[in-house]
C-alpha positions in Angstrom: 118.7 55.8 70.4 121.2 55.6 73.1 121.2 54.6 76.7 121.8 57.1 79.5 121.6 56.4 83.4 119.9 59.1 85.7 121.2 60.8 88.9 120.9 58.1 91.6 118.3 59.3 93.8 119.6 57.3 97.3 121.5 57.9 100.2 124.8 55.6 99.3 127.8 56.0 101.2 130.7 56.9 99.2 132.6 54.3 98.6 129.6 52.8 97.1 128.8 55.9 94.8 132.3 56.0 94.0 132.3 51.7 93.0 129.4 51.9 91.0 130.5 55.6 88.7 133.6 52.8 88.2 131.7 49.9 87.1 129.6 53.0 84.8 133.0 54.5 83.3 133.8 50.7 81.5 130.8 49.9 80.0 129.1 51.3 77.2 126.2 53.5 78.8 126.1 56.9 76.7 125.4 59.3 78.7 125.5 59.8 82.4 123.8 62.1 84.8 125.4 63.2 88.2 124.7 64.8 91.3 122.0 65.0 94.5 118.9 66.0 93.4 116.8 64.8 96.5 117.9 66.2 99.6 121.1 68.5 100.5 121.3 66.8 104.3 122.8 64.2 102.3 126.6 65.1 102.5 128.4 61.9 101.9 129.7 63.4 99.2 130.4 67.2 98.3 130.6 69.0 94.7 133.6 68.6 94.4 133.6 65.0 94.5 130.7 64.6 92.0 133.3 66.9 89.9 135.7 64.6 90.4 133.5 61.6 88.9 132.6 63.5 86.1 136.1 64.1 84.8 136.8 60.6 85.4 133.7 59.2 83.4 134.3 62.0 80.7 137.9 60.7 80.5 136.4 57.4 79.9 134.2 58.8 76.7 131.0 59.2 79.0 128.6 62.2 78.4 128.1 63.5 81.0 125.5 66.3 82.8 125.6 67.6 86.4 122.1 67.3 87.7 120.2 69.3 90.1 118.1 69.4 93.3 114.2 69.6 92.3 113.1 71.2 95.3 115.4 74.4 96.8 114.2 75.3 99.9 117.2 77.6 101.5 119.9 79.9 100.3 122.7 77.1 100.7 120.9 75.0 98.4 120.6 77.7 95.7 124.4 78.8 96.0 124.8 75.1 95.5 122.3 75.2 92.5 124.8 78.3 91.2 128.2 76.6 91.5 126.5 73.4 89.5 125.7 75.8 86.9 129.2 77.8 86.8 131.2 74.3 87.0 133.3 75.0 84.0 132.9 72.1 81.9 129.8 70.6 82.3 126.1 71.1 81.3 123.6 70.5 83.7 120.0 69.0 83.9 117.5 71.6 85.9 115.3 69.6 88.1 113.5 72.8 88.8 113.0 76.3 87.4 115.5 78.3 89.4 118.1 76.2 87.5 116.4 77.3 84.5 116.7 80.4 85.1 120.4 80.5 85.8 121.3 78.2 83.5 119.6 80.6 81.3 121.1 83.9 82.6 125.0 82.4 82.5 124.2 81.1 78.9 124.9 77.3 79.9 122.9 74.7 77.9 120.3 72.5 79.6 118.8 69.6 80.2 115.2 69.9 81.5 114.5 67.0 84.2 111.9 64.6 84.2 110.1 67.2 87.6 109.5 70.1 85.7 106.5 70.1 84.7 106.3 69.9 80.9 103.0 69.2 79.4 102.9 70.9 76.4 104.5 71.8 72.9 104.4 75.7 73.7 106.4 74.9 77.1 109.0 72.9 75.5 109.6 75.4 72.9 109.7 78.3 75.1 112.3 76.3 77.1 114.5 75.6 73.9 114.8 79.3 73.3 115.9 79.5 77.1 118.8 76.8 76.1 117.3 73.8 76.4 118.9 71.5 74.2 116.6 68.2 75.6 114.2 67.1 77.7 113.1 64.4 79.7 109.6 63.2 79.4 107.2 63.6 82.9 107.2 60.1 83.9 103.2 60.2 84.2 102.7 61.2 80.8 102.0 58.6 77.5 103.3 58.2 73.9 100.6 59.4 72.8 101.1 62.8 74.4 104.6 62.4 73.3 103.5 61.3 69.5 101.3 64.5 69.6 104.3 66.8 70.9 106.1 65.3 67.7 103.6 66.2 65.2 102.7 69.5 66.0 104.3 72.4 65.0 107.7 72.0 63.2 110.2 69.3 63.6 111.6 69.0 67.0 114.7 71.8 67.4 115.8 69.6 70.9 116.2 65.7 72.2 113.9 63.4 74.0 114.5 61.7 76.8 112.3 58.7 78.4 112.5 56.9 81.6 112.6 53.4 80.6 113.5 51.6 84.0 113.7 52.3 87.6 111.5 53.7 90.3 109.7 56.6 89.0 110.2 59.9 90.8 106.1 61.5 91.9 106.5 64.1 93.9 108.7 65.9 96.4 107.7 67.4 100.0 109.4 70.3 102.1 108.6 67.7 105.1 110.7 64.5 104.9 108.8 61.3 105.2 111.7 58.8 105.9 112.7 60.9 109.6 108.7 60.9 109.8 108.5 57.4 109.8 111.1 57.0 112.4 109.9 60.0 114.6 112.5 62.3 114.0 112.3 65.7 113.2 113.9 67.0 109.6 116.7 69.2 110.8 117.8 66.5 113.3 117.2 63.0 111.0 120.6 61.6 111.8 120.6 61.0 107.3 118.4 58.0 108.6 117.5 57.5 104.6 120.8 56.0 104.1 119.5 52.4 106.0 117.4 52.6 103.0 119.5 51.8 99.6 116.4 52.0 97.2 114.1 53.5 99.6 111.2 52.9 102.3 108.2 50.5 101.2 105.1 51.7 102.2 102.1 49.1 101.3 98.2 49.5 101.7 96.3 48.2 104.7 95.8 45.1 102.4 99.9 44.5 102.2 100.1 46.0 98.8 103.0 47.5 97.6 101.7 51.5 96.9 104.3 54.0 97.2 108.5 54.5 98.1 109.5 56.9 100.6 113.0 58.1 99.7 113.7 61.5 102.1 111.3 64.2 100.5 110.5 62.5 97.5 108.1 59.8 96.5 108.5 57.2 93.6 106.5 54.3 92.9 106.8 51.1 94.5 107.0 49.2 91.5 109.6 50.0 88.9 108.7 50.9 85.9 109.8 48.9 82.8 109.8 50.1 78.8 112.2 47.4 77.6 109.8 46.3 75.1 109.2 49.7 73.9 112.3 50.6 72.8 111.5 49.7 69.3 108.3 51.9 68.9 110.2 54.6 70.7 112.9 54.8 68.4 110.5 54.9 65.1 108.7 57.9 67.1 112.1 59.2 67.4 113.1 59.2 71.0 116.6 60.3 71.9 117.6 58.5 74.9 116.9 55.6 76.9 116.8 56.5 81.0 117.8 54.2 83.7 117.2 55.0 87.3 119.7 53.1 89.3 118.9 51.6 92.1 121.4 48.4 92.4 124.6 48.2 90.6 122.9 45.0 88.6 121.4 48.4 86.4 125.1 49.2 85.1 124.7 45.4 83.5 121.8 46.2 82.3 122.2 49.3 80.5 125.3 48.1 79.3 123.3 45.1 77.7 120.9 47.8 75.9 123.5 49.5 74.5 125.0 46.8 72.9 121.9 45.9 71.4 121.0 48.9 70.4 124.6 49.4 68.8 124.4 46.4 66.8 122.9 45.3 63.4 119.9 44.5 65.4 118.6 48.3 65.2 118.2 47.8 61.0 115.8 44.2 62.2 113.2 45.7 64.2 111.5 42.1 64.5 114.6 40.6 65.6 115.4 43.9 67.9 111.6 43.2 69.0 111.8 39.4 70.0 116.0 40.1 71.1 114.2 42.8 73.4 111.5 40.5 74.7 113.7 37.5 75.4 116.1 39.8 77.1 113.3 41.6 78.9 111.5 38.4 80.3 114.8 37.0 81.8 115.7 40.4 83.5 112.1 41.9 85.1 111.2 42.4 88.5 108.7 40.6 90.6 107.2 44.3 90.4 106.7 46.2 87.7 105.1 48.6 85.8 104.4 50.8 82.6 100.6 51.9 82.7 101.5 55.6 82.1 103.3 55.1 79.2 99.7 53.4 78.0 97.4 56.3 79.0 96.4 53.8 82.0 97.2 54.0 85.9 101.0 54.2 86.2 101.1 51.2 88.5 99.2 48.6 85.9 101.7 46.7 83.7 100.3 46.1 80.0 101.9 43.2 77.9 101.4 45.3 75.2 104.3 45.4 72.5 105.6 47.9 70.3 103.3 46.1 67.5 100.3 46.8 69.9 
């Protein structure tokens, strides 16, 4: 299994994008993910300077995949979608399926994101013969739908993906919810998202935490955490490990992982297990969460371990 870090999904200015993709290109996180997938209003940085990035990681041994919007709404945003797909050099993950379908028609392998809607065997194999060479698992589906995708049919012909930490993307909107909450229409919100670095907490009448409000899209206010499944996952046969990034503190820890994962410890799952645990209980949120992954509600947490 190896560790790979998602898109960032937030509004960062880009000096920040550009410190943390540095902090990324030295330690040993696999695989790397790049581009705006939320909202094209957000312009602190153009195409050409995620381009830039991914040469620069790539030159540092980094996979890496060009990502794209899950929700195109105008014809800027699918020319945009097209020059991702034509880059050159670069695969790309489709986070919708007009990028499939032009991934498909220029012949450039694919990555299908975790907002395509992939809930069954038939869809992922239909997608393979597309060019879908992996996919990443629906956050709000289980392992057991995942063990059943494994043993039905043939062996798997593509990779698996999981989204192991961060805030877990639920839906998107055409109407954006951030320049909602501050009373300002879409076309004219001022890219008031970017006062939010991990988005907009909205809680219940009862001061609960329920939901994040990140532009257009919603994730979870509690941030999901499979640390201790990492074990289980790689006996089912999981590919990659996702991170969502949401503070530069996630470069750390997905550098951690991988050394774990690319040490002596992955022959020992017992002592990968307790390292995993130990490493796990000194590293969680106040707020977390894996229910899904459990066939529960996704905001429950379950102390359950990969022995469970």
């Amino acid at each position: 299994m190896k560790i790979s870090l998602a898109p960032i999904s937030y509004c960062w200015s880009k000096a920040d994008v550009e410190q943390f993709y540095q902090h990324v290109a030295t330690s040993s996180i696999d695989t790397v993910y790049l581009g705006e997938t939320v909202c094209s209003r957000r312009r602190e940085l153009k195409f050409a300077d995620y381009l830039a990035l991914a040469h620069m990681l790539k030159n540092h041994g980094k996979h890496v995949v060009l990502s794209t919007m899950a929700l195109v709404e105008a014809q800027s945003e699918l020319n945009e979608l097209k020059r991702a797909i034509n880059n050159g050099d670069f695969s790309i993950e489709a986070n919708d399926m007009a990028g499939v379908y032009y991934a498909h028609q220029a012949k450039i392998p694919f990555v299908c994101g975790p907002t395509i809607n992939n809930y069954n065997r038939a869809s992922l194999d239909l997608l393979h013969q597309k060019g879908m060479y992996r996919f990443v698992m629906p956050c709000e589906l289980s392992k057991d739908w995942l063990q059943a995708v494994i043993d039905s049919g043939s062996q798997l012909q593509y990779e698996i993906e999981v989204l192991g930490h961060g805030y877990m993307p639920l839906a998107h909107s055409a109407r954006c919810f951030t320049a909602k909450h501050y009373q300002l229409p879409k076309d004219q919100c001022q890219t008031i998202c970017q006062r939010h670095s991990k988005g907009l907490l909205a809680q219940t009448q009862e001061s609960q935490p329920l939901l994040r409000l990140n532009g257009i899209q919603t994730q979870s206010a509690a941030q999901v955490d499979l640390i201790s499944q990492i074990p289980q996952m790689i006996n089912m046969g999981v590919d990659y490990w996702r991170i969502s990034p949401n503070k530069l503190a996630d470069v750390t820890l997905g550098d951690t992982l991988a050394t774990l994962l690319n040490q002596a410890l992955l022959n020992d799952n017992a002592t990968l297990q307790d390292t995993l645990t130990q490493f796990e209980q000194s590293n969680t949120a106040t707020h977390h969460c894996n229910g899904y992954w459990f066939g529960q509600p996704g905001m429950h947490f379950s102390e359950q371990s990969a022995a469970s």
